[in-house]
N, C-alpha and C positions, 0 to 999 in steps of 0.2 A: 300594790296589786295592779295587775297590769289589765287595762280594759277590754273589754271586747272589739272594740272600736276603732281607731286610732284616725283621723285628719292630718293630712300632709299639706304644707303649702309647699308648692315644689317648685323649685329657679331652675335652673339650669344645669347641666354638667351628665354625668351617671349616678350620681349621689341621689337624684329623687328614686328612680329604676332599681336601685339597690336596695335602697330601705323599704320599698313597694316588696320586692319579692323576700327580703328577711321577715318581715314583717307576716306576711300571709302565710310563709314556713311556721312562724308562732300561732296562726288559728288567727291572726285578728284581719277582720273586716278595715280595709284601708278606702276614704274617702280624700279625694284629693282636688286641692284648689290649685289649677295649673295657669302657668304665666305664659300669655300669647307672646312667639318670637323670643321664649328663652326654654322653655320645658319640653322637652322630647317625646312625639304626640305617641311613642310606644307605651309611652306611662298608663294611656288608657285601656291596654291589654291586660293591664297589672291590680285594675284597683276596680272595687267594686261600683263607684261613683266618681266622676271625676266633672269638674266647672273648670269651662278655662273664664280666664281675667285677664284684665289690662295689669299693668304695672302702676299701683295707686289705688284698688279698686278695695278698700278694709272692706265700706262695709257689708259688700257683693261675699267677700270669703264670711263674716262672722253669721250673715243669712242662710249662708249656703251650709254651713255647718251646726248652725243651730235647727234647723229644716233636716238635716241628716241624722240629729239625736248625737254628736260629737261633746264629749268632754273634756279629753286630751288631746294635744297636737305637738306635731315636730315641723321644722322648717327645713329643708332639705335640698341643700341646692341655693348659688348665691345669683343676682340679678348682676347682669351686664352695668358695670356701674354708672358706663358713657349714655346708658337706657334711660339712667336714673333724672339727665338733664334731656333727651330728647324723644324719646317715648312713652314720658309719664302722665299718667291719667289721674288723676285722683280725684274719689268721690268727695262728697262732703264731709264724710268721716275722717278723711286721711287729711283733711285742708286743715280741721279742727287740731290733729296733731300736730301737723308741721308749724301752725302757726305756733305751738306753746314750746317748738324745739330752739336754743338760742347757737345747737351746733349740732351739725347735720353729718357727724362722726357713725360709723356702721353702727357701734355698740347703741349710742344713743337713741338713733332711729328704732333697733329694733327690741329695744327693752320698752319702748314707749308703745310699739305695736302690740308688744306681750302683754304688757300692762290692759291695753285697749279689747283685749282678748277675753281676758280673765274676769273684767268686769263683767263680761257675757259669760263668765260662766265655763269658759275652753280654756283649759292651762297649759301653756306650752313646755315639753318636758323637752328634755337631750336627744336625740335619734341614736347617740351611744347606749342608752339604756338598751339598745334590738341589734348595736351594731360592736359589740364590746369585742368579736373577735376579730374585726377590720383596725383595732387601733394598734398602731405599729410595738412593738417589744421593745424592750431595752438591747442593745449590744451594736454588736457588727453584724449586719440583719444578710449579704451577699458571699462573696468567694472573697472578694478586696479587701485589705485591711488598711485603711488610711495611713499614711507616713506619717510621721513625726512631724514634720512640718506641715504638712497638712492638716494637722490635729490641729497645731497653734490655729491655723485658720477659723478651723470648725470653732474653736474657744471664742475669738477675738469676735467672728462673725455674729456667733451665740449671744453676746453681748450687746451688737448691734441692733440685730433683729428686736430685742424683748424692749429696748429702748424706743423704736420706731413704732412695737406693739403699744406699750402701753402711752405714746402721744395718740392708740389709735390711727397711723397712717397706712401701716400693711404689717405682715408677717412673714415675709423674706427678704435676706439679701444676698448680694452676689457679694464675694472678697477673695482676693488673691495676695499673697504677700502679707496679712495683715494691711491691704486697702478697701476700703468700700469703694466694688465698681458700681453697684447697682439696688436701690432701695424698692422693694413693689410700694405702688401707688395703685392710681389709680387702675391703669393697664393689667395689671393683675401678675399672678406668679410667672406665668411662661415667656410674657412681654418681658418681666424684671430678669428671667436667666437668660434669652434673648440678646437684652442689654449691654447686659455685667460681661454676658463669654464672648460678646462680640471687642469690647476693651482689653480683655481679658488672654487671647488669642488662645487660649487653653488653658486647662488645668485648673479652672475656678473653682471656687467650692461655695455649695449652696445651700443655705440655712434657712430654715423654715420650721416655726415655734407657735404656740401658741400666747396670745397677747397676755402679760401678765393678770391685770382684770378680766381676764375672757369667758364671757357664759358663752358653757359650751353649750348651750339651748338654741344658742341661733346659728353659730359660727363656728365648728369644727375644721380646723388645716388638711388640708387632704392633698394625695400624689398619688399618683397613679404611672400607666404608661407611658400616657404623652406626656409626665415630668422627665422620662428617661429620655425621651425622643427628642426633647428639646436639649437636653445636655448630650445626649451624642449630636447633634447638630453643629453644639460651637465645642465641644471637645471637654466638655466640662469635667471633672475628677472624683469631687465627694458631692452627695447628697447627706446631709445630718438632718435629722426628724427632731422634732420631742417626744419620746417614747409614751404610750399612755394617752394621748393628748392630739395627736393626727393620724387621720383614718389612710389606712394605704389600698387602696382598690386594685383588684385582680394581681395581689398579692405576687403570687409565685410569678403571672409573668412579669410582674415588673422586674422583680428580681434575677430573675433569666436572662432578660434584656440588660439591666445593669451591669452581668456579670460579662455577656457579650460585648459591651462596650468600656470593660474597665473601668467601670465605673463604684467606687463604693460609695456603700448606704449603710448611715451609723443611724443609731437609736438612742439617744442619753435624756437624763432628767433632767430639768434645771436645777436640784440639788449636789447634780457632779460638777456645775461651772463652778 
């Protein structure tokens, strides 16, 4: 049963702004703990209470939402992760985590914060639970249909990707030919097609999955516009999703824009590799 309530710790991107206004479309009251220098201060139009924080700050958000009467929450939006080494504040609370972390992997961090949550009493749930109709379909989602050799790619890349997920280091890669030009790290998705289409001189194709162990409680794949913007930049070809499993934001135009720059956008399970 879905609360009256709901707490957003909200990063960066359109992801917190979107699940703010799904959210309040459902009747529920959104309380949100916003990140100084990563959360988009329009979020505050959107939500009925809003704290911003430092990057570090648990136990400012588990105060702020326990003082709100909050029981559930989503995370919404990811932290700039070059922030993570030089803008980070942490209270006391968060020292106590780090210090019990022996690896400082997304997943780990933020299962340990959810953990840290829950003891209080806030359980952190999916934002797919409010946002089920943003996650991409199964098929050939534009006007393009990937070539034949192209598919090999999407396969070979496919492989890739879920490999570098589940060491935990990112969830895309750039590949052409059956090569890996470009692994996301730290730099994030648009840096890694950046990368890969700049080797690549065109026609790369870009995979993007969800990590095999992935709670999607913290960490949902998402593409948007400016994924397209960035592959017509370097000439890029296919964009492949995992269908089910990565949220696509402002949908139709992206796919408009894809189809203007020949670009296609597949949707598969990992049950079709």
């Amino acid at each position: 049963m879905k609360p009256e309530k709901i707490g957003l710790i909200a990063g960066k991107s359109k992801f917190p702004l979107i699940f703010a206004q799904a959210a309040r479309a459902q009747g529920l009251e959104v309380v949100a703990a916003a990140h100084r220098g990563e959360t988009d201060p329009a979020l505050e139009h959107l939500v009925t209470s809003l704290k911003w924080v430092y990057v570090g700050q648990l136990g400012k958000i588990i105060r702020f939402f326990q003082q709100a009467g909050v029981s559930q929450a989503v995370m919404a939006g990811g932290i700039s992760k070059g922030r993570l080494f030089t803008h980070l504040r942490p209270d006391l609370r968060a020292v106590r985590l780090l210090s019990r972390l022996s690896h400082v992997g997304d997943d780990g961090i933020l299962r340990e914060v959810a953990a840290e949550l829950e003891q209080e009493g806030i359980t952190i749930v999916s934002p797919t639970l409010y946002l089920a109709d943003l996650l991409a379909p199964r098929g050939v989602l534009g006007r393009r249909q990937p070539t034949a050799k192209e598919m090999q790619d999407v396969l070979f890349g496919w492989k890739i990707a879920k490999e570098i997920g589940r060491l935990d280091i990112g969830q895309c890669v750039v590949v052409r030919r059956q090569a890996v030009l470009a692994v996301e790290a730290i730099d994030g998705t648009d840096a890694t097609i950046r990368r890969g289409g700049a080797l690549a001189g065109e026609q790369a194709v870009v995979v993007k999955v969800s990590k095999p162990t992935q709670d999607l409680r913290f960490d949902v794949p998402a593409v948007g516009l400016e994924t397209i913007a960035v592959m017509a930049e370097v000439k890029a070809s296919v964009l492949a999703l995992e269908a089910g499993k990565t949220l696509m934001f402002d949908r139709l135009a992206m796919l408009q824009a894809a189809d203007r720059a020949k670009i296609a956008v597949i949707g598969l399970t990992d049950g079709e590799q």
